[in-house]
VEXMAR-204431 format. One record per residue (C-alpha): residue number from 1; residue in three letters; chain; x, y, z. Coordinates in Angstrom, 2 decimals, padded with zeros to 5 digits. Example, Ala and Ser with C-alpha at 12.3 -4.5 7.8 and 13.67 -1.06 7.14 Angstrom:
% VEXMAR-204431
1:ALA:A:012.30:-004.50:007.80
2:SER:A:013.67:-001.06:007.14
***
This chain:
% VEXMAR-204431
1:UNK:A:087.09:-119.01:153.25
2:UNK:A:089.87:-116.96:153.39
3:UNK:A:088.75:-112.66:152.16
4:UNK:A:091.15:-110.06:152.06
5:UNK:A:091.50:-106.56:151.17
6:UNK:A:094.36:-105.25:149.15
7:UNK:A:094.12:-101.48:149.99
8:UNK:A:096.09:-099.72:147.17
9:UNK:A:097.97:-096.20:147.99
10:UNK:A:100.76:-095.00:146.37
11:UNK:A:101.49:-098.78:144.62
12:UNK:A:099.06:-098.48:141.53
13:UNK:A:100.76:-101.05:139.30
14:UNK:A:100.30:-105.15:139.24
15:UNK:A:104.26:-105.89:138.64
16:UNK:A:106.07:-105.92:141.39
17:UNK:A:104.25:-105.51:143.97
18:UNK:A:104.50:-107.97:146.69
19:UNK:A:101.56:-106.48:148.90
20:UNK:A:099.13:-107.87:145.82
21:UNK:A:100.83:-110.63:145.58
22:UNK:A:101.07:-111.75:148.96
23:UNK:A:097.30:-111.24:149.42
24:UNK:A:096.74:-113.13:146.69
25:UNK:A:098.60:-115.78:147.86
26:UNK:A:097.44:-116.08:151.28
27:UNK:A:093.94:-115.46:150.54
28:UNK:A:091.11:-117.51:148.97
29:UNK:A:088.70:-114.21:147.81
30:UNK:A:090.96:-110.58:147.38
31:UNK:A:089.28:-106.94:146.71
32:UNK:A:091.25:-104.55:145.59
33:UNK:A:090.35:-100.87:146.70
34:UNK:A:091.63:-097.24:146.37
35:UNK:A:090.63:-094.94:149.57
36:UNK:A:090.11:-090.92:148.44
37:UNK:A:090.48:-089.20:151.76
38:UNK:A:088.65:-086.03:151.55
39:UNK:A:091.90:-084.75:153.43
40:UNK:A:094.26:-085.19:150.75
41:UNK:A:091.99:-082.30:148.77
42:UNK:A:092.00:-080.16:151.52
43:UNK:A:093.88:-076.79:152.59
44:UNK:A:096.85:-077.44:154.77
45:UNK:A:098.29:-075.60:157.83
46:UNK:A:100.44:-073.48:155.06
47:UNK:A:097.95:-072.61:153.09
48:UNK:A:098.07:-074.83:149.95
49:UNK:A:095.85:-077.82:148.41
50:UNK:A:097.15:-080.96:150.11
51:UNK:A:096.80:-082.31:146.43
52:UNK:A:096.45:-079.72:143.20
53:UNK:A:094.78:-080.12:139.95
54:UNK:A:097.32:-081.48:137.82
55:UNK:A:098.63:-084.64:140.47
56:UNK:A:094.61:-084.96:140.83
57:UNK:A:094.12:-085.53:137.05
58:UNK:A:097.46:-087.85:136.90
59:UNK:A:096.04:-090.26:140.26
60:UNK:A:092.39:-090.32:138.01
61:UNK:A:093.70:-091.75:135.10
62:UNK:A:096.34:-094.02:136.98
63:UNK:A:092.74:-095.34:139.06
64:UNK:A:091.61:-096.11:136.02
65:UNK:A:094.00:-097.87:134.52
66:UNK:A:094.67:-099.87:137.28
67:UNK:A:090.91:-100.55:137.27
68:UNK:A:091.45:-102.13:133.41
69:UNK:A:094.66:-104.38:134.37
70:UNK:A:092.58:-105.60:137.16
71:UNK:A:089.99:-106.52:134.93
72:UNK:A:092.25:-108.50:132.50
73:UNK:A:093.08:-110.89:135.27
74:UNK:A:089.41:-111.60:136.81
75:UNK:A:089.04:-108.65:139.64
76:UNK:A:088.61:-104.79:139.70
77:UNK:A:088.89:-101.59:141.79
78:UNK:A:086.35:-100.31:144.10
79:UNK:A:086.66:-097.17:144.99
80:UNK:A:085.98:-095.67:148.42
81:UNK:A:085.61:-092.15:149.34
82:UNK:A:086.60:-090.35:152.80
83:UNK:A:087.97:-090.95:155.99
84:UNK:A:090.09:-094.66:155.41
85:UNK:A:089.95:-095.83:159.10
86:UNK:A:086.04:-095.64:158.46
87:UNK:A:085.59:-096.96:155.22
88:UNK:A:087.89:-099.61:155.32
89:UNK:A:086.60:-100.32:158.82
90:UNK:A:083.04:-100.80:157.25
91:UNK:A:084.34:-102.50:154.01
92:UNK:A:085.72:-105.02:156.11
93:UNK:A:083.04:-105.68:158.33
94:UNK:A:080.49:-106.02:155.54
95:UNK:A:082.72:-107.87:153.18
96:UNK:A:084.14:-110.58:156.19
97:UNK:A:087.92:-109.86:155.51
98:UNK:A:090.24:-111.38:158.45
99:UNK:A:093.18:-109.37:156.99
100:UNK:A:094.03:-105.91:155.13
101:UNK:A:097.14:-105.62:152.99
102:UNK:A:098.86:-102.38:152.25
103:UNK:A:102.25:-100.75:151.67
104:UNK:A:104.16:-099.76:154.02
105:UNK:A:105.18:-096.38:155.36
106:UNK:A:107.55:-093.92:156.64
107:UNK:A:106.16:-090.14:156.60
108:UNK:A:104.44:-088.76:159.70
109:UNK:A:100.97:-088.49:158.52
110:UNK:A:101.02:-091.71:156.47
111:UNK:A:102.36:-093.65:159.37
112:UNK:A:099.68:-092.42:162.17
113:UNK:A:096.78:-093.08:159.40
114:UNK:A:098.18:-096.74:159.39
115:UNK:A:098.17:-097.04:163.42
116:UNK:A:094.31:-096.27:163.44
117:UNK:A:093.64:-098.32:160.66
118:UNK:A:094.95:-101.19:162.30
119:UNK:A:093.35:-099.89:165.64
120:UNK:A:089.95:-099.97:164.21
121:UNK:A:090.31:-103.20:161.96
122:UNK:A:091.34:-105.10:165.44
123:UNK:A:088.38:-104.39:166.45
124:UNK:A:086.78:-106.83:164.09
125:UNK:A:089.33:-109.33:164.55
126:UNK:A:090.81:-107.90:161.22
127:UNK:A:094.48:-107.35:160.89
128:UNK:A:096.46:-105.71:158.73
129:UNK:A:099.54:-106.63:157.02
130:UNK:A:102.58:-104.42:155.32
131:UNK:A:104.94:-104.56:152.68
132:UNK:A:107.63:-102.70:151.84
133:UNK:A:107.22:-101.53:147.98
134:UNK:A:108.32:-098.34:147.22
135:UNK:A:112.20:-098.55:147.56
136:UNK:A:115.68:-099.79:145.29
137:UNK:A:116.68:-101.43:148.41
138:UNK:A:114.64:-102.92:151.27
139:UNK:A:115.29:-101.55:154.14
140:UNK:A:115.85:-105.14:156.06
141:UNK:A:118.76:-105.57:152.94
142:UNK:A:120.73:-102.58:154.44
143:UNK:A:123.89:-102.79:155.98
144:UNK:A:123.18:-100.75:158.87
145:UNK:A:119.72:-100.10:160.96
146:UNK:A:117.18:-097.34:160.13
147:UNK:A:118.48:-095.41:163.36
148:UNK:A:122.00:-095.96:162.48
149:UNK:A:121.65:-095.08:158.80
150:UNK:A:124.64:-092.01:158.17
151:UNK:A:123.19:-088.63:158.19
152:UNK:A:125.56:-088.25:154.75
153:UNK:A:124.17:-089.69:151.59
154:UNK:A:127.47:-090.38:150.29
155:UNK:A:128.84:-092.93:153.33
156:UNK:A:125.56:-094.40:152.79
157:UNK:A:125.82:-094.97:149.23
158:UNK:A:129.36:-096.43:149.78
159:UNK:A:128.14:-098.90:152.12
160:UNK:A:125.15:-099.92:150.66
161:UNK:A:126.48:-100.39:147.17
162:UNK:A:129.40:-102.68:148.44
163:UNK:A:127.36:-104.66:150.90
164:UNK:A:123.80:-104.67:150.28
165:UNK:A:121.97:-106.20:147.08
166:UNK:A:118.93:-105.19:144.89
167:UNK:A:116.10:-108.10:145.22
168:UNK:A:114.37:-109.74:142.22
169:UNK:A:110.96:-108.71:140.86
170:UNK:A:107.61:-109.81:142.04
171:UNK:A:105.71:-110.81:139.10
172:UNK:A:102.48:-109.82:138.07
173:UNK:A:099.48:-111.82:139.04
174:UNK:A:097.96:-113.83:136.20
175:UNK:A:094.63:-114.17:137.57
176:UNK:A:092.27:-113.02:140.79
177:UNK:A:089.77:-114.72:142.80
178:UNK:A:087.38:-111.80:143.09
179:UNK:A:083.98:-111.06:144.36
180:UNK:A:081.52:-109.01:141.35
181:UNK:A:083.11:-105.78:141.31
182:UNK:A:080.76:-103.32:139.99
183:UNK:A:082.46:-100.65:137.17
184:UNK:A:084.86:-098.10:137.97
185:UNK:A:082.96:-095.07:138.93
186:UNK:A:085.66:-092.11:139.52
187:UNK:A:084.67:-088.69:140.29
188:UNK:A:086.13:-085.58:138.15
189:UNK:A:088.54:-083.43:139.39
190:UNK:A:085.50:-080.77:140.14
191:UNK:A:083.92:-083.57:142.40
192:UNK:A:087.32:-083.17:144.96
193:UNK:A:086.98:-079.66:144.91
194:UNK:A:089.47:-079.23:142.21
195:UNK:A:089.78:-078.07:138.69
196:UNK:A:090.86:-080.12:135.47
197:UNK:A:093.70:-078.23:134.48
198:UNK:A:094.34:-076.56:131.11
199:UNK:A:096.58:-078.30:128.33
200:UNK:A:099.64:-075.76:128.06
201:UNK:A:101.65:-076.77:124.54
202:UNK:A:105.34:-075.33:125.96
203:UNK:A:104.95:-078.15:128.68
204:UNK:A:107.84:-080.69:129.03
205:UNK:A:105.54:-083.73:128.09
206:UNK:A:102.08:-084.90:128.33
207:UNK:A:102.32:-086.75:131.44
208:UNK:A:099.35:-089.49:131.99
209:UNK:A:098.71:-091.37:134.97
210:UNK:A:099.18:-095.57:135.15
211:UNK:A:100.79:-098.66:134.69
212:UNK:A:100.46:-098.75:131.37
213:UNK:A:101.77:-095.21:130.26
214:UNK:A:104.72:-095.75:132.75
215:UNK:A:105.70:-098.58:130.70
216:UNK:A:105.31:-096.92:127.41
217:UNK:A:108.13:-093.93:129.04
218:UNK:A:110.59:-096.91:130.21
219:UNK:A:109.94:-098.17:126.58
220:UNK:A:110.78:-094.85:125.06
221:UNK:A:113.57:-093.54:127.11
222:UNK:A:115.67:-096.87:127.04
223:UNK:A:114.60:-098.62:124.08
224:UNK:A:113.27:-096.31:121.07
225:UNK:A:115.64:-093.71:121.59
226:UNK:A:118.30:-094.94:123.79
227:UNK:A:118.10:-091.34:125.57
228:UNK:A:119.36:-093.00:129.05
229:UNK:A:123.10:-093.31:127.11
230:UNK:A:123.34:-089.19:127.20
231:UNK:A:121.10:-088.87:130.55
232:UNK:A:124.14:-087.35:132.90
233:UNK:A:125.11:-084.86:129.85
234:UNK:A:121.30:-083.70:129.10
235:UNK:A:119.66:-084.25:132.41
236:UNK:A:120.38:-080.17:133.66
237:UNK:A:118.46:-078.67:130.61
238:UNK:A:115.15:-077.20:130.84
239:UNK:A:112.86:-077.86:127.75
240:UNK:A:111.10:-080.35:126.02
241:UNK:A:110.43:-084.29:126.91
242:UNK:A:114.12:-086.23:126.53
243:UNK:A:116.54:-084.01:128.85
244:UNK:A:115.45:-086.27:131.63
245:UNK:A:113.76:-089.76:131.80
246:UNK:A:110.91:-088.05:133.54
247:UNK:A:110.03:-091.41:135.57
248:UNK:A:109.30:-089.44:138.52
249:UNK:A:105.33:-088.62:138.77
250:UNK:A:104.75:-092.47:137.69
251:UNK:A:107.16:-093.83:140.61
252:UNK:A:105.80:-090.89:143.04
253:UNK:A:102.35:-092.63:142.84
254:UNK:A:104.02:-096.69:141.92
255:UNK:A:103.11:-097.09:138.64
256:UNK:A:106.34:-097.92:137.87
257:UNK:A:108.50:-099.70:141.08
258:UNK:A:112.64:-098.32:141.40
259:UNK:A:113.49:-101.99:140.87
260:UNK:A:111.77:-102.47:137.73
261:UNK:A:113.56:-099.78:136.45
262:UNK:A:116.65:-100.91:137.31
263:UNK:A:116.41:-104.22:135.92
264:UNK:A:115.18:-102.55:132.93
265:UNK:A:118.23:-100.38:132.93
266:UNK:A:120.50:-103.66:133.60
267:UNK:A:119.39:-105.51:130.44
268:UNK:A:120.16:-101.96:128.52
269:UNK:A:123.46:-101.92:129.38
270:UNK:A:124.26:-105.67:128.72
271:UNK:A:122.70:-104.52:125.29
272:UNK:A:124.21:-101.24:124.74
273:UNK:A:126.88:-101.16:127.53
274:UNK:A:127.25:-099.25:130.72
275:UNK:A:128.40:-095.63:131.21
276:UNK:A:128.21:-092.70:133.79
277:UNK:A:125.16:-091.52:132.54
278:UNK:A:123.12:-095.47:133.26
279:UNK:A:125.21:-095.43:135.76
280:UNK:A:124.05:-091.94:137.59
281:UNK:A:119.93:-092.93:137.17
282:UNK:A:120.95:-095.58:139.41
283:UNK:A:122.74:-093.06:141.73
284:UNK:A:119.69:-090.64:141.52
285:UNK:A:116.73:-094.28:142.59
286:UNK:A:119.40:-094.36:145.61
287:UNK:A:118.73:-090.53:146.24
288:UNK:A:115.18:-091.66:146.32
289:UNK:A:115.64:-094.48:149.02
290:UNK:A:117.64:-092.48:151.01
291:UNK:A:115.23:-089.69:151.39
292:UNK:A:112.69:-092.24:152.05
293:UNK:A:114.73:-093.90:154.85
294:UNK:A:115.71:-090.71:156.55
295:UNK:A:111.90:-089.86:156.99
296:UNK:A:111.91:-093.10:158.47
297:UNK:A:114.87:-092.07:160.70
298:UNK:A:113.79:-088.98:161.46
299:UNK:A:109.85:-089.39:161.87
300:UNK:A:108.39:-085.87:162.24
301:UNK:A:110.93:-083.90:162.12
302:UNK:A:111.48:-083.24:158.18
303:UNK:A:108.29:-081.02:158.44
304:UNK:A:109.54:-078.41:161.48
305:UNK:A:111.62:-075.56:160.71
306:UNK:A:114.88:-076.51:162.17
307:UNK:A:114.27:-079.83:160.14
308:UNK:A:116.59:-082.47:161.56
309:UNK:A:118.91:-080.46:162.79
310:UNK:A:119.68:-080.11:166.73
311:UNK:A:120.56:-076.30:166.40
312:UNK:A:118.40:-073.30:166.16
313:UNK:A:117.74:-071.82:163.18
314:UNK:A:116.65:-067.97:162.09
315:UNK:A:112.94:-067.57:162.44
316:UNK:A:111.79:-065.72:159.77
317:UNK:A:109.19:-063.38:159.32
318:UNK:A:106.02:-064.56:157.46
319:UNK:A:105.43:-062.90:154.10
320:UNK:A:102.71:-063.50:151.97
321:UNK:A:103.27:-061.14:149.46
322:UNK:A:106.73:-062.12:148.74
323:UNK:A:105.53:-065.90:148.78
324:UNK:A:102.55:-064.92:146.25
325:UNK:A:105.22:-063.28:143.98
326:UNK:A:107.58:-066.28:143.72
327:UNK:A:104.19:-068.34:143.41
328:UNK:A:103.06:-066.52:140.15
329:UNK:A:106.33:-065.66:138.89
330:UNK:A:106.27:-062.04:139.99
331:UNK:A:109.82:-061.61:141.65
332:UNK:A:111.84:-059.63:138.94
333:UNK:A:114.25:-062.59:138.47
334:UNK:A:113.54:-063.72:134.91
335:UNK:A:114.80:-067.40:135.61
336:UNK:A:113.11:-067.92:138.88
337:UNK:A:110.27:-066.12:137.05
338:UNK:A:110.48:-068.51:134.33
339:UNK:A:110.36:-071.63:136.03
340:UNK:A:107.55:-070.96:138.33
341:UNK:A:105.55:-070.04:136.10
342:UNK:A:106.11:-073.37:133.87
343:UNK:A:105.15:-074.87:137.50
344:UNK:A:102.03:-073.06:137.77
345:UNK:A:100.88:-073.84:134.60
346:UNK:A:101.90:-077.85:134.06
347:UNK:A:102.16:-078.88:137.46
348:UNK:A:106.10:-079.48:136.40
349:UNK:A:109.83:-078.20:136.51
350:UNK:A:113.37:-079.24:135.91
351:UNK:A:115.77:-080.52:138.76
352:UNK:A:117.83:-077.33:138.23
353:UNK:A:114.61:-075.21:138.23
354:UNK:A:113.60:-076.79:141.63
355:UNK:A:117.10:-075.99:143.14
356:UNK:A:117.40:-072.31:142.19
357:UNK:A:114.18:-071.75:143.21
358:UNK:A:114.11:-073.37:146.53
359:UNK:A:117.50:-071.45:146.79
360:UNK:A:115.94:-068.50:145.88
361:UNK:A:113.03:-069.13:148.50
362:UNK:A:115.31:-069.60:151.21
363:UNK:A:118.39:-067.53:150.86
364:UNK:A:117.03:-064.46:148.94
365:UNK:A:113.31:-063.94:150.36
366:UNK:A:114.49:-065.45:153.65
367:UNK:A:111.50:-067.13:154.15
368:UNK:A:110.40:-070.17:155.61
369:UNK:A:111.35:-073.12:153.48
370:UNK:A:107.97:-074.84:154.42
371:UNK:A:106.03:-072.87:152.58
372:UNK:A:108.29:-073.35:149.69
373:UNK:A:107.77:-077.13:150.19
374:UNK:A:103.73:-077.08:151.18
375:UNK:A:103.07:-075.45:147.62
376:UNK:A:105.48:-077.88:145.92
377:UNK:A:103.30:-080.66:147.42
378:UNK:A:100.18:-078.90:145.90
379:UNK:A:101.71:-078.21:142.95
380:UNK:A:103.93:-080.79:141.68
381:UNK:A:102.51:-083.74:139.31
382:UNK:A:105.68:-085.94:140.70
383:UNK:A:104.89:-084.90:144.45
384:UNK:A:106.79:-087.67:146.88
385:UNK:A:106.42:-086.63:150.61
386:UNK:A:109.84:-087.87:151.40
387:UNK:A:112.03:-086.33:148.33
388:UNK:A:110.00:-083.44:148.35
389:UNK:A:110.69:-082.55:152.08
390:UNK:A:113.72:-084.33:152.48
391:UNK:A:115.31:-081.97:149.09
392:UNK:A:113.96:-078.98:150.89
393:UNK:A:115.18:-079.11:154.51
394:UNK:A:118.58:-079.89:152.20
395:UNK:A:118.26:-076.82:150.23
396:UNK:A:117.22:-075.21:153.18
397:UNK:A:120.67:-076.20:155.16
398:UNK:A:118.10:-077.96:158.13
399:UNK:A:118.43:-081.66:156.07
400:UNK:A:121.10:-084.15:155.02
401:UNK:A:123.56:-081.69:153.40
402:UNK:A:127.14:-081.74:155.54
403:UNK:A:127.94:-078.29:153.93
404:UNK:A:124.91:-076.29:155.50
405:UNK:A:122.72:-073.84:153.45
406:UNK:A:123.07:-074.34:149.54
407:UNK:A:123.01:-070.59:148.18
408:UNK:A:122.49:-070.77:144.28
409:UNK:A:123.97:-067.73:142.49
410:UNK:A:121.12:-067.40:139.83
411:UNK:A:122.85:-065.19:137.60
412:UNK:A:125.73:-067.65:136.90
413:UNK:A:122.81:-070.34:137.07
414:UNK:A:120.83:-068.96:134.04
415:UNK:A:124.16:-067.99:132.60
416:UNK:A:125.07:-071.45:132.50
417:UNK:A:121.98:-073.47:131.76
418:UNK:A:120.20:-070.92:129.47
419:UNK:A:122.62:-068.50:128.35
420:UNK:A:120.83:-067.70:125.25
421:UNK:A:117.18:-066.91:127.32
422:UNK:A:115.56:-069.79:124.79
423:UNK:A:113.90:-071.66:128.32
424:UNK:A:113.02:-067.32:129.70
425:UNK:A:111.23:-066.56:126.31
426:UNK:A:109.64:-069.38:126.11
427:UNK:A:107.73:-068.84:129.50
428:UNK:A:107.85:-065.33:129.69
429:UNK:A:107.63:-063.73:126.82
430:UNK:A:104.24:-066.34:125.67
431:UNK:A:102.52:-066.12:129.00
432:UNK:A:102.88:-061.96:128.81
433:UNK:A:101.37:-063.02:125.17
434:UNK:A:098.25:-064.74:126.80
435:UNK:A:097.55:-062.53:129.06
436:UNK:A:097.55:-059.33:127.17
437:UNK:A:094.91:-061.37:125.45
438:UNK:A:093.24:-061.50:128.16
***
């Protein structure tokens, strides 16, 4: 008899996703399990939460709703806590699996935790068995290699689009041979050392973790309100829920797959027809894979300071009390103010919040973009490893931008994207509000 172990990461859906299926398919008897490594809630080199409170609360409730689907179709999720070489190590020995299946990977960290995995599953005559999930395009599909892919997103984008094509959607599972799988038992956010955070009413949207609620925003954004038609006009504002589709924290952790999307997105235009602004969603899931294909490319070197760049860059001076200032929204510029504090407090921020104040990081403290991008990883509800460090070694002028060092000039930013101060008062104005209260 054929057991397997289906070890879920950053994949937490049933459709489309060809690790699941695979298993399934190849195995008579399939677990399903989610590792928390203690690690990911720890402090890292920089100072920050490896994961904060509000991407914490989002993974819970995604755990659990993968959990439910599981349930629907005959399995579950068990749930194993700490070090992943270990655990899975010991799940496998005591369960008899001859294989692991997981997603695959391309970051630094992510990629070495797979190696000694597989190292300590051989051991058991185990092995373990990857699939590529995450991405528009696989990265076999592509018209060149991973070492040859162009250091400027635009070539690739050219290339890929003429000569490369999207695949077709896994389906779901309908049912899964499973051993008993006792209930979910998750712990709370105080459990990982964390807080749950508090509900703010200016956020942009009431973000909840899963399958399920990923759905329900595809759903809302193409279908009940046909918001994607407008997308390239709205998608640079700053308040509320429909500027942007807001896809991202459910495709950071795979509740929702690129392709799905994009399917999605195809029957909406045969319905409604195609314009720049379907068009430039697609444009933004190739962003995506491309960041995720240069960490690929470039292993290691997205998280040094000269990035992936050959030549030396300025060494700057470590301040803390500069970095706690942009942190809390102390610097004296009222947009940069603005937006990080809507960070602090929802664990999100517009696409033109996190460019001016990246730009402001970099260019205007002069300090060391990694810091900028270590508390975005603890912050940030949508955190991606690869588009979070990949957009700040570009923003930095050490990435994938041909033009060097992108210098925002914030005045003519806010000028142009709030010129009346309605996104400022909102965040400054109430929070000064609150804590005067206080």
């Amino acid at each position: 008899m054929k057991k397997s172990i289906v070890w879920f990461k950053t994949d937490l859906r049933l459709h489309d996703n060809e690790t699941l299926m695979q298993a399934i398919k190849h195995s008579n008897e399939v677990l399903p399990v989610y590792c928390l490594d203690d690690k990911h809630y720890e402090l890292t080199p920089f100072g920050f939460k490896k994961t904060g409170n509000f991407r914490a609360k989002f993974l819970l409730e995604a755990l659990a709703d993968l959990d439910k689907q599981l349930r629907k179709i005959g399995s579950g999720l068990l749930i194993l806590r700490g070090d992943p070489v270990e655990e899975l190590f010991k799940l496998a020995k005591t369960y008899g699996a001859t294989k692991v299946y997981s997603k695959k990977e391309v970051a630094y960290e992510e990629n070495n935790m797979l190696a000694n995995v597989e190292k300590k599953l051989w051991t058991i005559h185990c092995s373990l068995e990857t699939y590529s999930t995450s991405t528009l395009y696989h990265a076999v599909d592509l018209p060149f290699s991973i070492k040859d892919i162009p250091d400027v997103f635009t070539t690739f984008r050219n290339k890929t689009e003429k000569e490369s094509t999207i695949r077709s959607i896994v389906d779901a599972p309908v049912n899964i041979s499973s051993p008993v799988i006792e209930p979910l038992c998750l712990p709370t956010p105080e459990d990982l050392g964390l807080t749950t955070p508090n509900h703010d009413k200016r956020k942009a949207l009431d973000f909840k973790g899963g399958e399920t609620e990923g759905y329900a925003r595809l759903d809302y954004y193409f279908s009940q309100t046909q918001l994607i038609s407008n997308y390239k006009e709205t998608r640079n504002s700053l308040i509320g829920g429909d500027y942007s589709t807001k896809f991202s924290p459910w495709l950071a952790l795979g509740c929702l797959s690129p392709r799905e999307i994009y399917y999605e997105l195809k029957k909406y235009e045969a319905k409604f027809g195609a314009n720049k602004s379907t068009y430039w969603l697609v444009f933004e899931l190739l962003w995506r894979d491309y960041f995720r294909f240069m960490m690929k490319k470039y292993r290691h070197k997205f998280f040094l300071q000269a990035g992936i760049k050959n030549e030396s860059v300025t060494i700057h001076k470590h301040n803390e009390e500069a970095i706690n200032n942009w942190i809390n929204g102390n610097t004296g510029n009222d947009f940069i103010d603005a937006n990080m504090i809507e960070l602090k407090l929802t664990g999100f921020m517009s696409n033109r919040g996190r460019q001016n104040v990246a730009s402001y990081f970099v260019n205007d403290l002069k300090l060391d973009w990694r810091y900028g991008a270590a508390y975005f990883e603890q912050q940030l509800i949508d955190y991606d490893v690869c588009s979070n460090w990949g957009n700040w070694a570009y923003m930095a002028g050490v990435g994938n931008d041909p033009r060097g060092k992108r210098h925002f000039n914030i005045e003519k930013q806010s000028a142009e994207y709030d010129r009346y101060s309605i996104y400022r008062k909102l965040w400054l104005s109430e929070t000064k509000q609150v804590n005067n209260k206080h």
